[in-house]
N, CA, C and O of each residue as an XYZ file, in Angstrom:
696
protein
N       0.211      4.567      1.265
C       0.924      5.125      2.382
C      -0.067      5.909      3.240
O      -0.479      7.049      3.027
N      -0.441      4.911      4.470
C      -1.309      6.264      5.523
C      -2.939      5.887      4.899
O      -3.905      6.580      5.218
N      -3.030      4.965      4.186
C      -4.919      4.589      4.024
C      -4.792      3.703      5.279
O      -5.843      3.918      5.882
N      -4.142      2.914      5.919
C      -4.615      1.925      6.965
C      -4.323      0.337      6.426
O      -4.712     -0.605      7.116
N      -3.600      0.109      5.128
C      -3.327     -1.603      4.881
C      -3.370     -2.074      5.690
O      -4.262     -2.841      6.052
N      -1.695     -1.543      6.666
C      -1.739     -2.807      7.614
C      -2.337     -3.325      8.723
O      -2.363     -4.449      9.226
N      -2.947     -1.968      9.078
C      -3.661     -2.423     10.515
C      -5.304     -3.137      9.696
O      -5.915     -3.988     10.343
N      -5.625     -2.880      8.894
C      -6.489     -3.585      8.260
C      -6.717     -4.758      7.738
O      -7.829     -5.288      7.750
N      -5.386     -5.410      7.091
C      -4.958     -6.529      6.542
C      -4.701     -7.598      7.632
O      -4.827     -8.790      7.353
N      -4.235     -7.065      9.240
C      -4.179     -7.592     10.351
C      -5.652     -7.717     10.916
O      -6.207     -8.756     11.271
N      -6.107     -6.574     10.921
C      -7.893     -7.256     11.179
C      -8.311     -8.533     10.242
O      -9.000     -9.495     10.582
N      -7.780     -8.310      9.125
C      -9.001     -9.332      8.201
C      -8.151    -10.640      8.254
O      -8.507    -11.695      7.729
N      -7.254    -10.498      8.787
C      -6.325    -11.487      8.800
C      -6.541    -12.576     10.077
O      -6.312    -13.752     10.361
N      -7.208    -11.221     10.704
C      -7.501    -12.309     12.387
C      -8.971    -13.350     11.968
O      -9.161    -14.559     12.099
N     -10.049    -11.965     11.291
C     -11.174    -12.459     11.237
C     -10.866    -13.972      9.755
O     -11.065    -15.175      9.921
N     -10.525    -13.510      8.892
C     -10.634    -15.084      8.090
C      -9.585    -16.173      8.570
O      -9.810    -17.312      8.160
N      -8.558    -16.006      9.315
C      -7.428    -16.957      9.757
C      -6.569    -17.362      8.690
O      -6.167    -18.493      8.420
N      -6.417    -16.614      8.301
C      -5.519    -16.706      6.708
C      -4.084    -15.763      6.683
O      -4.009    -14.561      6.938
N      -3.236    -16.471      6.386
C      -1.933    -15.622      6.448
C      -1.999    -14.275      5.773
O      -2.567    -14.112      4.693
N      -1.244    -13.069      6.620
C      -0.984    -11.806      6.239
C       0.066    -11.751      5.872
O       0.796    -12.646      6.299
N       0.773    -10.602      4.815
C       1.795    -10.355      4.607
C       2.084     -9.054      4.331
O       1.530     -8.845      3.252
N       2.769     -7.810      4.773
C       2.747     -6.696      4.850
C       4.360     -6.863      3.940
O       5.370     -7.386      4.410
N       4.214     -6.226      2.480
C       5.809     -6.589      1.124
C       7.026     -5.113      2.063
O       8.254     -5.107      1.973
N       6.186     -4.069      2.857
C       7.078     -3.275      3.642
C       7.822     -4.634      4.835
O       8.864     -5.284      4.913
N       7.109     -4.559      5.254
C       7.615     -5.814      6.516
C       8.468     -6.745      6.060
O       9.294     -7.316      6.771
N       8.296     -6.947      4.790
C       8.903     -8.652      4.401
C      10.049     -8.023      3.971
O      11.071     -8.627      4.296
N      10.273     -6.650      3.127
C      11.640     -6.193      2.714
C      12.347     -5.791      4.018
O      13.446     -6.256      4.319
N      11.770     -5.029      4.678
C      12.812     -5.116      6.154
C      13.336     -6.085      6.910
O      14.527     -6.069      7.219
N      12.683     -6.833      7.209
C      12.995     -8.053      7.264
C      14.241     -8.953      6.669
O      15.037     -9.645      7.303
N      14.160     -8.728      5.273
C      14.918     -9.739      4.460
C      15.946     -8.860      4.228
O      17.044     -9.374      4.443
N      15.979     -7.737      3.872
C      17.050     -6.363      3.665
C      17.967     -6.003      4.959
O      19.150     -5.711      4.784
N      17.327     -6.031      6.429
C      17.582     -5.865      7.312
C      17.587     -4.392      7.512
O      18.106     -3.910      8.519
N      17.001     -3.615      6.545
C      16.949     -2.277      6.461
C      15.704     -1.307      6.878
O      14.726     -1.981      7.200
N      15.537     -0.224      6.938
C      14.118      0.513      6.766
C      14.044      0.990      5.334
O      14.836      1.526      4.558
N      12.929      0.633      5.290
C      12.179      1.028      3.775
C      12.616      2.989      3.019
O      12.595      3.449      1.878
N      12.919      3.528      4.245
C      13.181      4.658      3.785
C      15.124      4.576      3.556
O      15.726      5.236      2.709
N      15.626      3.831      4.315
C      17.051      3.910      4.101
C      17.135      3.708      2.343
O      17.507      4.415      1.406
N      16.459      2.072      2.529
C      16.706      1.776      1.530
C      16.500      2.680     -0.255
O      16.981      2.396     -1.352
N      15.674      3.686      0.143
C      15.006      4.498     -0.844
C      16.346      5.415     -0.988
O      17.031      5.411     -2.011
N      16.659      6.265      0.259
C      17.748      7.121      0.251
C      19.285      6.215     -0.177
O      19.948      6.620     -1.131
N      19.550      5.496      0.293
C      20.828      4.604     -0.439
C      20.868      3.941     -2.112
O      21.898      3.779     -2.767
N      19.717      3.681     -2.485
C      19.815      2.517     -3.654
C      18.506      2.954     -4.390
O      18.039      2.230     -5.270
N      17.844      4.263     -3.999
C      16.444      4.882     -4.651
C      15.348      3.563     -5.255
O      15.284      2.339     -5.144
N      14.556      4.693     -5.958
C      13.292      3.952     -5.602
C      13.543      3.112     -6.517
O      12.774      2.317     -5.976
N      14.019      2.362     -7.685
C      13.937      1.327     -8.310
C      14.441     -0.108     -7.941
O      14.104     -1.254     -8.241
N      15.499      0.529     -7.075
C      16.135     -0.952     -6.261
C      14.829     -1.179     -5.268
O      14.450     -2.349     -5.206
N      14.255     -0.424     -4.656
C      12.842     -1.201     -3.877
C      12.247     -1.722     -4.410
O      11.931     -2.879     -4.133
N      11.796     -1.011     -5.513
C      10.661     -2.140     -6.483
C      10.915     -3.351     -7.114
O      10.137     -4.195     -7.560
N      12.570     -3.284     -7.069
C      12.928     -4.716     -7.463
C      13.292     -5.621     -6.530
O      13.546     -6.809     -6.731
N      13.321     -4.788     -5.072
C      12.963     -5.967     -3.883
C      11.498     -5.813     -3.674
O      11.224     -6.723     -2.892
N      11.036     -5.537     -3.789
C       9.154     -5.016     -3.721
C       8.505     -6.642     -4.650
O       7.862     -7.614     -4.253
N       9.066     -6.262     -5.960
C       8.521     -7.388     -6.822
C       9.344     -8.781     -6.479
O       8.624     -9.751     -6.718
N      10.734     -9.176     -5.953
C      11.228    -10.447     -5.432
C      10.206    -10.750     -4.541
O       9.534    -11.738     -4.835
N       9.910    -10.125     -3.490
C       9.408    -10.474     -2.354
C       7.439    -10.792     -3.031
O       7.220    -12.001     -3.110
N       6.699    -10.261     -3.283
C       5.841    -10.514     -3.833
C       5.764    -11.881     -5.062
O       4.809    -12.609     -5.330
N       7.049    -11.866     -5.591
C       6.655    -13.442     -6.676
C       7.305    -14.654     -5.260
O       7.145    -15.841     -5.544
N       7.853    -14.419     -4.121
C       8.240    -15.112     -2.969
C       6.771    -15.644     -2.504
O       6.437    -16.817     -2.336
N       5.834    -14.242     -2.308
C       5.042    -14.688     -1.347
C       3.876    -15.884     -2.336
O       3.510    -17.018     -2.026
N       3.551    -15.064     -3.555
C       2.719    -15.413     -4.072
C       2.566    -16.952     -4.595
O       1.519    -17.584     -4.736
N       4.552    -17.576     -4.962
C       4.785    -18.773     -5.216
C       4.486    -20.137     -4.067
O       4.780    -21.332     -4.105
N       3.607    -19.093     -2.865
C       3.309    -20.153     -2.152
C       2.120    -20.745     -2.270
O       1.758    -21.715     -1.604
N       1.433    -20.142     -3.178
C       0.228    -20.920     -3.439
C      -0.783    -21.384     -2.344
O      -1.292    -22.492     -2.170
N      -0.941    -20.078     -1.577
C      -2.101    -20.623     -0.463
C      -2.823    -18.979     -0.304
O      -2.260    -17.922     -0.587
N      -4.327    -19.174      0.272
C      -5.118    -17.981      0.147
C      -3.774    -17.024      1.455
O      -2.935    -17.439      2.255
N      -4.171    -15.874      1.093
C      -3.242    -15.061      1.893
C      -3.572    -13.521      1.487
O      -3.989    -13.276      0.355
N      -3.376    -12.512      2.425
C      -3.934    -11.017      2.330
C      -2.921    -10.724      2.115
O      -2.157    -11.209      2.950
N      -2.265     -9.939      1.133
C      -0.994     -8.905      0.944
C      -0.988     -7.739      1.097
O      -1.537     -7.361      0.063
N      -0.721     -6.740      1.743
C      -0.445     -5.521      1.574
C       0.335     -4.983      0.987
O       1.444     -4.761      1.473
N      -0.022     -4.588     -0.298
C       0.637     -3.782     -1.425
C       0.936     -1.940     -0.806
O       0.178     -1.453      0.033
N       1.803     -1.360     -1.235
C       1.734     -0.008     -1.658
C       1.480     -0.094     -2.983
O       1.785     -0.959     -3.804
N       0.861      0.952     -3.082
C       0.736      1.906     -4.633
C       1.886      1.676     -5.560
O       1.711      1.072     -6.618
N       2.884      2.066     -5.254
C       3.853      2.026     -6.128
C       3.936      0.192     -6.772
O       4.355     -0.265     -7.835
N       3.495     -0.285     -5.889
C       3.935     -1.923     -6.148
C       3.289     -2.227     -7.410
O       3.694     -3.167     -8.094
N       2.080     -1.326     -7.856
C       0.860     -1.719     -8.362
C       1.065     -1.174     -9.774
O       0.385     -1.422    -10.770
N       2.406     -0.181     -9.639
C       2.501      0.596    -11.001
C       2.931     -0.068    -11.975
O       2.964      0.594    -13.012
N       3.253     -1.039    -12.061
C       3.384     -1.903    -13.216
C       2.373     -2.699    -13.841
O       2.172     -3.821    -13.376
N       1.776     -2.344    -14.717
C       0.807     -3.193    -15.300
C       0.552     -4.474    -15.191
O      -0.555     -4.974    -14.992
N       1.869     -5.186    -15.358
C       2.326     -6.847    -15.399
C       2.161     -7.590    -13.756
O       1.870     -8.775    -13.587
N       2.423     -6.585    -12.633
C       2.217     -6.808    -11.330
C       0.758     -6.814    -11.174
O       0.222     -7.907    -10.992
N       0.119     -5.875    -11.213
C      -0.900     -5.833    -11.201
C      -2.017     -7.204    -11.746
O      -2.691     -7.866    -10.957
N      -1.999     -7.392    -13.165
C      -2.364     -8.337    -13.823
C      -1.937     -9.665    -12.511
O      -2.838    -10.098    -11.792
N      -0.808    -10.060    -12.400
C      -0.313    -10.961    -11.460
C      -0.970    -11.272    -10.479
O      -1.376    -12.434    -10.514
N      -1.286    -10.601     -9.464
C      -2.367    -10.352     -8.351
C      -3.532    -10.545     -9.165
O      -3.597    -11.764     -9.326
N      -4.565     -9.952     -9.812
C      -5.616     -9.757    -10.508
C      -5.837    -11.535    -10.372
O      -6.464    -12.146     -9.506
N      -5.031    -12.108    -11.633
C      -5.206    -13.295    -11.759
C      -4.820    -14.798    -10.706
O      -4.782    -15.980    -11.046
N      -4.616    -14.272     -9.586
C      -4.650    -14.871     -8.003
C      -5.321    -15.160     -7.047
O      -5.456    -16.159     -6.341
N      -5.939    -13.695     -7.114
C      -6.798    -13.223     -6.171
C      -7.796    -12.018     -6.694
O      -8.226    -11.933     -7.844
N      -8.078    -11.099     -5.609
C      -8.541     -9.927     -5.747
C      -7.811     -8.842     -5.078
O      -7.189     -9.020     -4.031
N      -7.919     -7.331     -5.901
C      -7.289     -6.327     -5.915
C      -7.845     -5.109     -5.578
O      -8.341     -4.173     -6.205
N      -7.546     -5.475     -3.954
C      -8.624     -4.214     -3.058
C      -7.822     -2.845     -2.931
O      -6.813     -3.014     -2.245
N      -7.961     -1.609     -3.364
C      -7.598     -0.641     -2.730
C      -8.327      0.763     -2.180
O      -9.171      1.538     -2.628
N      -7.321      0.630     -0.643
C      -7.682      1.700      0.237
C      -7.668      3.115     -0.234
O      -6.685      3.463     -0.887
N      -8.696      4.059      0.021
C      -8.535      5.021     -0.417
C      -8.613      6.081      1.009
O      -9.091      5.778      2.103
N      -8.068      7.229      0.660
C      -8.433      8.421      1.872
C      -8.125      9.798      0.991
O      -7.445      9.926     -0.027
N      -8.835     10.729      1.714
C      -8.376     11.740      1.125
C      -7.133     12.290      1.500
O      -6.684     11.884      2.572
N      -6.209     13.450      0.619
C      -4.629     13.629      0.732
C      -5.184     14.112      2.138
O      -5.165     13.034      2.733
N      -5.577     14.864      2.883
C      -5.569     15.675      4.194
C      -5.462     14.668      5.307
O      -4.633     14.775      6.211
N      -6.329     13.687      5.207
C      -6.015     12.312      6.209
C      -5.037     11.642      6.041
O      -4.265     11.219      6.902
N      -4.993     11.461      4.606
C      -3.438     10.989      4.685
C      -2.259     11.572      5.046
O      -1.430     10.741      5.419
N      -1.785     13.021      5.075
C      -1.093     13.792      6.153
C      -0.991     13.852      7.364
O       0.115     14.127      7.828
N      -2.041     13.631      8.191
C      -2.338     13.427      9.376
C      -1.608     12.161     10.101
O      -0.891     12.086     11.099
N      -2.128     11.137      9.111
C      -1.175      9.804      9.511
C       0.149      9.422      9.229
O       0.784      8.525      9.785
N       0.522     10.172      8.317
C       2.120     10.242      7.912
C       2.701     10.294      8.948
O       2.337     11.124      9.781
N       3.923      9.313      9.250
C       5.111      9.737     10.210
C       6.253     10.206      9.618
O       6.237     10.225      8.387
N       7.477     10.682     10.312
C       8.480     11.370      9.501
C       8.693     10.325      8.784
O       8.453     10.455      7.584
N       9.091      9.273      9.163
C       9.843      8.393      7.918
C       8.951      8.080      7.125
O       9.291      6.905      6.986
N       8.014      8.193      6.443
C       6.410      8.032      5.970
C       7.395      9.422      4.898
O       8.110      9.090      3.952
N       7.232     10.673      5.262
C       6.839     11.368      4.708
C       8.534     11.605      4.281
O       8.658     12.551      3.502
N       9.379     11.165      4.518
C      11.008     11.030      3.978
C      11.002     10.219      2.637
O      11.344     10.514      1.491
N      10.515      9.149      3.176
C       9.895      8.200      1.734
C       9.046      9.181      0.675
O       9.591      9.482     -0.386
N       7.900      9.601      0.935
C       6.992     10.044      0.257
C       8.268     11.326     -0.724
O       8.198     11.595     -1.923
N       8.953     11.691     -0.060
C       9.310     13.072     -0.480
C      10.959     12.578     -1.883
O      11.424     13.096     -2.898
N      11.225     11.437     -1.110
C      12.161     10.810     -1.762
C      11.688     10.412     -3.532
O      12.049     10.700     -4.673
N      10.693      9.601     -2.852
C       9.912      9.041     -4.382
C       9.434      9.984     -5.392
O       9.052      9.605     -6.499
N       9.450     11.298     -4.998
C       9.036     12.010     -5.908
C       9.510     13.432     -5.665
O       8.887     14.483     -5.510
N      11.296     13.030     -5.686
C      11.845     13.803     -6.098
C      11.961     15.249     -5.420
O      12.736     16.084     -5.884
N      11.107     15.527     -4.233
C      11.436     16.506     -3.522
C      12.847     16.633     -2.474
O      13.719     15.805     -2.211
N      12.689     17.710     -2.130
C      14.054     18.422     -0.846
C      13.113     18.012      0.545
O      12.014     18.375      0.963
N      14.196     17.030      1.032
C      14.005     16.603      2.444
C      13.646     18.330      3.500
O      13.395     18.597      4.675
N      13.763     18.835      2.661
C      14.326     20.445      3.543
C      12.549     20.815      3.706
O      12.202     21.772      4.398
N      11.652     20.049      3.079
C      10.352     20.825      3.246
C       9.389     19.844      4.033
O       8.168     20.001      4.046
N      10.157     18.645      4.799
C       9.289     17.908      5.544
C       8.363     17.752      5.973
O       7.387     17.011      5.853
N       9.018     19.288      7.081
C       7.806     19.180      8.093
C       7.120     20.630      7.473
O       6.998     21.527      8.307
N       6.685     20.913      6.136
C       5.628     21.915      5.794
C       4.340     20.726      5.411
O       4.373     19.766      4.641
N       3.417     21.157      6.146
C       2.495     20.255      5.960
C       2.038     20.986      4.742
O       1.795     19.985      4.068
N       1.712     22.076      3.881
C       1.554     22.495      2.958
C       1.890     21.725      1.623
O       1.061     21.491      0.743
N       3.713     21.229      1.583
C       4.545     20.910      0.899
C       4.015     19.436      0.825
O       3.748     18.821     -0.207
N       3.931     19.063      1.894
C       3.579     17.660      1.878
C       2.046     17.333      0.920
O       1.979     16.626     -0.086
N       1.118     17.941      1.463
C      -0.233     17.608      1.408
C       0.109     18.458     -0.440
O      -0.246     17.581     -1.228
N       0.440     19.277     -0.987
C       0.378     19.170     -2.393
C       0.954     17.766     -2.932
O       0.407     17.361     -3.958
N       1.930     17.000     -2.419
C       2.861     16.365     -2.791
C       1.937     14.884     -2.653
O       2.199     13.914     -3.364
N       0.972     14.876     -1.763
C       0.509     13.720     -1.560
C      -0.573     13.471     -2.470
O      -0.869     12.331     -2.826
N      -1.326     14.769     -2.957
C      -2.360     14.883     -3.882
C      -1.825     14.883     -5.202
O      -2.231     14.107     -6.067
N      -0.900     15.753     -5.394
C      -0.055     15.110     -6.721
C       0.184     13.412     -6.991
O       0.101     12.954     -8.130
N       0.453     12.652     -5.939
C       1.203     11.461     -6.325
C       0.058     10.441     -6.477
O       0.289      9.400     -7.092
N      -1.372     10.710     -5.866
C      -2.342      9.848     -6.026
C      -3.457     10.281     -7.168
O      -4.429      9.551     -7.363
N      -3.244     11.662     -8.009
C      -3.830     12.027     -9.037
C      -2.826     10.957    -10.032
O      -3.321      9.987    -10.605
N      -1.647     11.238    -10.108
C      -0.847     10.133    -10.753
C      -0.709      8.785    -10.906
O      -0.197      8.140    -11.820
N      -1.330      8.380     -9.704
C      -1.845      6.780     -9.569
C      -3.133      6.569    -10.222
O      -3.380      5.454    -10.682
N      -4.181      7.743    -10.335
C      -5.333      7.233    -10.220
C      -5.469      6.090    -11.228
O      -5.907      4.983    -10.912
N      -5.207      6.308    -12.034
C      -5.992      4.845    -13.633
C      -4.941      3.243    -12.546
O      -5.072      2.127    -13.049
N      -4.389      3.306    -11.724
C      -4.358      2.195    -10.884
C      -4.835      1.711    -10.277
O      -5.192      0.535    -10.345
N      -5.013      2.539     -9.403
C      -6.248      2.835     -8.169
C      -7.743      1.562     -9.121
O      -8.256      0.475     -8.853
N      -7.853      2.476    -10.113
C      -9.190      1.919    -10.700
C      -8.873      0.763    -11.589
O      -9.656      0.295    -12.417
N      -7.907      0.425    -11.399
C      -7.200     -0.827    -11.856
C      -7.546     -2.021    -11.323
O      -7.001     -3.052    -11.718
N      -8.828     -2.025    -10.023
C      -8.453     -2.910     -8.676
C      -9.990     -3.620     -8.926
O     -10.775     -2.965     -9.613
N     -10.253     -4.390     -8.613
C     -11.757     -4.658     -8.028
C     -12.391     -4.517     -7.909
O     -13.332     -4.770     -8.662
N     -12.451     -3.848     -6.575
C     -12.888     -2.523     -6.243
C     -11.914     -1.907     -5.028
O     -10.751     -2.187     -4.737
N     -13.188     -0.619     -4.225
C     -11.784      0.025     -3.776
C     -12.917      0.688     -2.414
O     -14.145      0.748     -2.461
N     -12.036      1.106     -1.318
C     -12.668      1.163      0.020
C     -12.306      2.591      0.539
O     -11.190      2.910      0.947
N     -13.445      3.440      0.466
C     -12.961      4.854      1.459
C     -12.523      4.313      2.724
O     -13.057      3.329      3.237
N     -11.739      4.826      3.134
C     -11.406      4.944      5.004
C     -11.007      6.115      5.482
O     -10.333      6.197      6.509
N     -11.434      7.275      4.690
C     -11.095      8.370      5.562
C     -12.437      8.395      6.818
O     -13.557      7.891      6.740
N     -11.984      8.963      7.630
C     -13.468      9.073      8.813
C     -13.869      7.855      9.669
O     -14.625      7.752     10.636
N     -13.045      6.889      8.934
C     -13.880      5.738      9.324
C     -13.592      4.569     10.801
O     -12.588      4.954     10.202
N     -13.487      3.948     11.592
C     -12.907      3.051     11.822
C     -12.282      2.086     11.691
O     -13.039      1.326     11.087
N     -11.122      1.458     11.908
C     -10.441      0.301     10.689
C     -11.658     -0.893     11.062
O     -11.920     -1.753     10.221
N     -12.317     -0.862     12.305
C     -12.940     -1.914     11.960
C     -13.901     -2.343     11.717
O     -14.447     -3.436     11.867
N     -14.389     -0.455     10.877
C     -15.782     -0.524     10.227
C     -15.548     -0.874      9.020
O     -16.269     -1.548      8.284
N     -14.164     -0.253      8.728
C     -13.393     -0.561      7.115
C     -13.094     -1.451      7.094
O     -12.831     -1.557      5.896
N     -12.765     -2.800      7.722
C     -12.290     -4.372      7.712
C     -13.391     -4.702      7.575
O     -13.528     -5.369      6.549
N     -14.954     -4.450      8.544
C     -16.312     -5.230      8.092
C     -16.863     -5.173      6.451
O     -17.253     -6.076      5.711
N     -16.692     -3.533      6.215
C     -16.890     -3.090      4.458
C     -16.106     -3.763      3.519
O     -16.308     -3.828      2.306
N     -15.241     -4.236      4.134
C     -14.167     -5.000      3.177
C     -14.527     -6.668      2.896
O     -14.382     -7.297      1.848
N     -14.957     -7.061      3.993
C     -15.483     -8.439      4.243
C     -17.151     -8.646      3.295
O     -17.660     -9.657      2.811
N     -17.584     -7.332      3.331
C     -19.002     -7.569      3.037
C     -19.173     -7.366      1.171
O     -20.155     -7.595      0.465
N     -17.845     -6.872      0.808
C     -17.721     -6.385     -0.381
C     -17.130     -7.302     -1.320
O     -17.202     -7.229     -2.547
N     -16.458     -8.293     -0.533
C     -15.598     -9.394     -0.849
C     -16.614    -10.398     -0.896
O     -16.314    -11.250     -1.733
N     -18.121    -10.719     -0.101
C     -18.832    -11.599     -0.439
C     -19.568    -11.575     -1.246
O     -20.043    -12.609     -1.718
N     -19.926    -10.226     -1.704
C     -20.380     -9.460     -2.819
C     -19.954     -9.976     -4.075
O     -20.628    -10.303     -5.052
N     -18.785     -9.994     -3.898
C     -17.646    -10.044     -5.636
C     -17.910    -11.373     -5.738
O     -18.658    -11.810     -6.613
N     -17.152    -12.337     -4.603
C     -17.232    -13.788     -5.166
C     -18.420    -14.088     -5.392
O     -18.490    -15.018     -6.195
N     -19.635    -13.627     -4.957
C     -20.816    -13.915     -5.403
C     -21.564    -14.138     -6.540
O     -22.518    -14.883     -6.761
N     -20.666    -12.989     -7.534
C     -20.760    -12.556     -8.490
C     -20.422    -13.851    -10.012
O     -20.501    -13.467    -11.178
């Protein structure tokens, strides 16, 4: 949430010509909902079980393709593995302070939902930015679950789409 997937996954998407798929986009889409409704109506487990439909959807198509995962998508071991054995498993990193910065309200309605906070402390950027560093200390053994993995705080997305490209010729190289 707020590293840059999608506008990134849309760069690399232009530069290799290979289908993108953003699993936020594809559940709105197919739900007809926003990702945060859906969190506040049917909480966070009914997403992940449209999170994971939509991901064994995309993946059963059997053609190269960039996905944009959230974090949460990744918290399942068995998902993870899934992707792993497909493709490769890039993740964006930033620090919590940049990632505050880019948060929008419904960004940070979600964020506050998933982990159990009072909508009532939104807009404390204080509240938030503990809340955001909490939830990615909690991810971390995922995070390092991946490939490898790409700072983008500071950066340009389309210095971070070239690092991504150059890191990726790296691996298959390998």
């Amino acid at each position: 949430m707020g590293t840059g997937k999608t506008v990134i996954g849309l760069i690399l998407h232009g530069k290799l010509r290979i289908p993108f798929y953003d699993l936020d986009w594809e559940i709105e889409d197919k739900y007809q909902r926003s990702i945060s409704d859906i969190f506040v109506d049917e909480g966070e487990k009914s997403f992940r079980h449209y999170e994971s439909d939509i991901l064994d959807e995309i993946i059963s198509k059997i053609e190269p393709a960039i996905i944009s995962l959230g974090g949460g998508a990744l918290k399942k071991k068995s998902v993870r593995a899934r992707v792993r054995s497909l493709g490769i498993l890039i993740t964006l990193l930033a620090e919590p302070v940049d990632l505050l910065q880019r948060l929008h309200r419904g960004q940070r309605k979600t964020l506050f939902i998933m982990t159990g906070k009072s909508a009532d402390d939104i807009d404390k950027d204080d509240v938030v930015l503990d809340t955001i560093s909490k939830l990615m200390k909690k991810r971390e053994k995922i995070y390092k679950d991946c490939d490898f993995s790409v700072f983008t705080g500071g950066k340009r997305v389309l210095a971070v789409a070239n690092e991504i490209l150059k890191k990726l010729e790296l691996h298959l190289a390998q």
